[in-house]
C-alpha angles and dihedrals in degrees: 000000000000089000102068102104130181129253123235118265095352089104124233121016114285098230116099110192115231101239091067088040095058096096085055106059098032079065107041105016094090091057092032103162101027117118101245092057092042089048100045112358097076103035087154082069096081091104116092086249121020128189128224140170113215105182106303090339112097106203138190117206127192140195092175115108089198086055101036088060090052091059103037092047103048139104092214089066099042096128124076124217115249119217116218096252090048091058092042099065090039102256079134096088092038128090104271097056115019106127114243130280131071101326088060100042088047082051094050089035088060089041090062112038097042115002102056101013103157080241096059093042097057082036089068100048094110087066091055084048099057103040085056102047081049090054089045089055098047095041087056090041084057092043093057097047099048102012091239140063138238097194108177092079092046084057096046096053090049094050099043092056090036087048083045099045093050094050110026095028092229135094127219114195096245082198087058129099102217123130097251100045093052089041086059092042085053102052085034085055090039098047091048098052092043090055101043090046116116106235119189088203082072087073103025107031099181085063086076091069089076109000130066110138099184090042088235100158092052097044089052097047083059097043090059102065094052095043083054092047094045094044090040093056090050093048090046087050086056095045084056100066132056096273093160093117124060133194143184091276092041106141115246088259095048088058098039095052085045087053107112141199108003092341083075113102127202119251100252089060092043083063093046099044080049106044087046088056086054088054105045092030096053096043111043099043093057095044098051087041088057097043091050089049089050097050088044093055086046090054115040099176086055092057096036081059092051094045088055094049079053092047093035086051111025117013120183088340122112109269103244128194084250088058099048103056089057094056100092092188097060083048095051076043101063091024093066091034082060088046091050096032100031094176113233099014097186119010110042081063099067130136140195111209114215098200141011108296127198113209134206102257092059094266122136118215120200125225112271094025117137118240123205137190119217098209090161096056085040096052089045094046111128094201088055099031126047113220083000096179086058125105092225113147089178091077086081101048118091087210089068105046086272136123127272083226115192099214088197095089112277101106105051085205091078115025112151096155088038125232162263117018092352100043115143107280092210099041086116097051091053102044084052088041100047091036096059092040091058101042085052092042087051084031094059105029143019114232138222153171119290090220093201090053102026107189121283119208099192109123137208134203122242125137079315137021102262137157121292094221116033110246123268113199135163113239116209112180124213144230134284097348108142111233104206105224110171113296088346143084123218130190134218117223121194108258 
């Protein structure tokens, strides 16, 4: 580790070996990316660039913007590390995790130009439509039975047919008990497990020669098989039929099986680059929704505020994706609940340099090393965020005083899908997805506190930050909005 180097003015060397860092992530490591580790957990991180040994990894973390960007942008840190249970399940040949070279630019290359083509994305806004009118059913029809709302499951349910719907062209009824539905829940709950638990392998790799716990390695070699069953028979049903024309709303299959010359993937990868949309699309769509509807109960003017743009823009009318891209306050909303609740603060911003790299601030980091990004200290970061530990959304509208802020990674302020080369490829389709879904749950209901469960902001980390007890609201519908259900209109009375 002799090239660690430190970096002028910043004290002592920022490289902490792990022996002595042991007690640490012994600690933390379980819960790596969750506030309260990124807060007070690596206080020795309070240099731009800070090393770090974990096991046999050396890494490198950062709460530095100036630096993030460095990291995120450049061509020397273009790998990301893959965790065991990742390649396991074969997430190494999809888009997340490929290793780069010309695999992983044809994948992005296919992302881009037909996945998530701005075209194919507003083409299939009556899916989204029609998941979330499902979900407010259901959520009134909840309301009405118990008086009060869990909603996470009501927003995992929404995003896993809406995810399905996009990329397999069918819906399941998540709400539904038939063989194939529960069969998909239970891969979807599994392969979510396997990924966001913590594997000391991951760090030691010899260790998984005699200890797994969590038997992870075992679990995800049995998960494979089924996952390749259950995508297979999809992509046969759509060989089947005549799929030699595509257009804008085209499914995900559709468009990989119609991709030509060396475009063309082979049908293992095409599993992989699937299964791995299910995953990301599912998770982080509910998660941020959740997080957006918690802050919102907690903060009632807030949601007043939001409930009179609606009213102002749209009236008794359905919310639209059109709509909802011209309510600046939704988009200060999720913007700031992105900014509070960035949803994986550490880890999904983790690099794999591919060479020596010589930073700004005078450190050297070696090939191989991880590189992580700390959002959450960023976002929290006094020196970049006034009042940083406030729910404000005005601080991103113009109108208040506030910054017009681009999420996508422009602004490494606020990053939430990450940036440069490894930038998230669907950040369009959630923020359309989570942005219409907000603006129809305020829309539809006011919401309040579940006084028996108040909400709870502690978070944990799986494959996302999420919260640590699923939220319990209470749901009151209002008057006269028109819930579009099919051919038909209903509409919602106080109760």
């Amino acid at each position: 580790m002799d090239k660690w180097q430190e970096p002028n003015g910043y004290g002592p060397n920022p490289w902490t070996p792990w022996p002595s860092y042991l007690g640490k992530f012994v600690q933390f490591e379980p819960r790596l990316g969750s506030s309260n580790t990124c807060s007070h957990g690596f206080k020795p991180f309070c240099h731009p660039a800070h090393g770090v040994q974990l096991g046999l990894n050396p890494v490198v973390i950062t709460s530095d913007p100036k630096i993030a960007r460095e990291i995120l942008a450049s061509s020397h840190f273009a790998d990301r590390p893959i965790k065991q249970s990742a390649k396991t399940l074969m997430f190494s040949r999809a888009i997340g995790f490929a290793p780069n070279g010309a695999y992983w630019l044809l994948l992005r290359k296919i992302a881009s130009a037909h996945l998530f083509a701005s075209k194919r994305i507003a083409s299939h806004e009556a899916g989204r439509q029609m998941d979330c009118t499902t979900m407010l059913s259901a959520i009134a029809d909840e309301q009405s039975l118990h008086g009060v709302v869990s909603l996470r499951k009501h927003l995992q349910a929404a995003a896993l047919d809406n995810i399905m719907g996009t990329v397999f062209g069918k819906r399941y009824n998540m709400t539904s008990t038939s063989d194939e539905a529960r069969e998909l829940q239970e891969m979807v709950r599994e392969g979510f497990e396997l990924l966001g638990a913590f594997n000391w392998s991951d760090y030691l790799p010899w260790l998984s020669y005699f200890y797994d716990p969590h038997r992870i390695i075992e679990r995800c070699s049995a998960l494979v098989p089924r996952v390749r069953k259950f995508v297979k028979k999809i992509i046969d049903e759509h060989r089947q039929v005549d799929s030699s024309k595509l257009s804008d709303n085209s499914d995900f299959v559709h468009v990989l099986l119609n991709l030509e010359g060396d475009e063309r993937l082979e049908e293992d990868d095409m599993i992989a680059v699937l299964w791995e949309m299910i995953f990301r699309g599912t998770d982080t769509t509910a998660l941020l929704t959740e997080w957006v509807m918690a802050e919102l109960v907690l903060n009632p003017d807030v949601q007043d505020k939001l409930h009179q743009e609606l009213n102002s823009n749209v009236g008794n009318k359905n919310v639209t994706d059109s709509d909802a891209t011209k309510l600046p306050y939704l988009q200060a909303v999720v913007k700031e609940t992105l900014r509070v609740h960035p949803p994986g603060p550490l880890l999904s911003w983790a690099r794999l340099s591919t060479s020596d790299v010589h930073l700004s601030n005078d450190m050297v980091v070696p090939a191989n090393t991880t590189a992580m990004v700390n959002m959450w200290a960023i976002t929290h970061d006094p020196e970049v965020w006034e009042d940083p530990l406030v729910f404000k959304p005005e601080r991103f509208l113009k109108t208040e005083g506030g910054i017009d802020m681009d999420v996508r990674g422009l602004d490494l302020r606020l990053a939430p899908f990450g940036a440069g080369r490894r930038v998230c490829p669907g950040k369009n389709l959630g923020l359309v997805t989570v942005s219409l879904w907000v603006a129809k749950l305020v829309h539809h209901f006011k919401w309040i506190q579940d006084t028996v469960n108040p909400i709870d902001l502690t978070e944990v980390l799986k494959l996302s930050c999420e919260m640590k007890n699923p939220l319990s609201v209470v749901a009151i519908p209002k008057t006269g909005v028109q819930l579009t259900r099919g051919q038909g209109l209903i509409k919602f009375n106080v109760m």
